[in-house]
N, C-alpha and C positions, 0 to 999 in steps of 0.2 A: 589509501584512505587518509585524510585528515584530519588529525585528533593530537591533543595538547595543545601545550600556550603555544599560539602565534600559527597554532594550525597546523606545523607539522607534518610533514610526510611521513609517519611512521607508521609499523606495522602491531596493530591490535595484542597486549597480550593477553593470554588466557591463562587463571590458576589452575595449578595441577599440585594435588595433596600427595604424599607419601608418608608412609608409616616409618618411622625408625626409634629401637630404641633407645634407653637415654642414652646409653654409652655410643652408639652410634653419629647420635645428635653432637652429643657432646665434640665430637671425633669430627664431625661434619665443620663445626661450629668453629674448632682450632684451626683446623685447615685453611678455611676462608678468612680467618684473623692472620693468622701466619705468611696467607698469601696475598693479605690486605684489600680483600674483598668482600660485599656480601653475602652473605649464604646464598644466597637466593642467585648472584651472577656468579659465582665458583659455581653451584651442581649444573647450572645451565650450561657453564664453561667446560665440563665432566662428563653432560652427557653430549654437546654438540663436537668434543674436539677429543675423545677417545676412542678406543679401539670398540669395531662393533661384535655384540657376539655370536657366536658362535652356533649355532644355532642345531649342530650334528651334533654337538655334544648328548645330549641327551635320548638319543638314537643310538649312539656310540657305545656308549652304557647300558642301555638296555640291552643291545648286541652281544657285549662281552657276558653280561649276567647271564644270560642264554645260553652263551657256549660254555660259562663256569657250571652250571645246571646241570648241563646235556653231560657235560666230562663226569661228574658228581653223580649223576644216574649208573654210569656207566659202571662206574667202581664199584656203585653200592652194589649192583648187579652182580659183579665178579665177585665181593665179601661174601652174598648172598648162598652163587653158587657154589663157592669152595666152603663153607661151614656148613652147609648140606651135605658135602659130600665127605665130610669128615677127613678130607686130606685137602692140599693146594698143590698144584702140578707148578713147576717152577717157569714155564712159561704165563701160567697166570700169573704169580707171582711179577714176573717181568714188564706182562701186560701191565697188571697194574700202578707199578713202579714209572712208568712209562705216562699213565695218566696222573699222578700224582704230580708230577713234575709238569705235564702240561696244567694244571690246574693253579701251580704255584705261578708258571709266567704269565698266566689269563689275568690270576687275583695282583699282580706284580703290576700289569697295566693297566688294570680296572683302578688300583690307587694314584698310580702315575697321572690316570685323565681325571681323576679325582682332586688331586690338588689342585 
């Protein structure tokens, strides 16, 4: 298409709004000074020339919250049944020492794909 002085080959742009706040802005706004560019061609330079995302992440995490849940049931179940029964047999005990420790390296990864 044709368009600008002299007619031009170039391609149409179109605006696209985003929200950010001010500290954000602001953060937006040094970056593209600092890099000696517009705002407007630094984020277009940000979103055409970085890494794209990830997109399992949020699968990922719902996953682990699942098996942190499912471990979580499972314990509560085992509290349950040994303060019913007014004793704890030492392979519950074990048992549950056993999920506790699986629960701490679930929540260990659930932060790790969190950052």
């Amino acid at each position: 298409m044709l368009i600008g002085r002299g007619k031009q080959l170039i391609e149409p742009r179109k605006n696209f709004t985003i929200r950010l706040s001010d500290r954000e802005r602001e953060q937006t706004e040094y970056d593209a000074r600092v890099n000696n560019m517009k705002v407007s061609d630094y984020v277009r330079y940000l979103i055409t020339h970085s890494g794209r995302l990830d997109t399992s992440f949020a699968s990922d995490r719902r996953e682990l919250i699942r098996q942190i849940s499912g471990l979580c049931n499972n314990y509560n179940q085992m509290t349950k049944i040994a303060n019913g029964g007014g004793y704890v047999f030492d392979s519950t005990m074990k048992d549950a020492n056993h999920l506790m420790k699986q629960i701490k390296e679930k929540m260990k990864e659930l932060a790790g794909k969190w950052q």
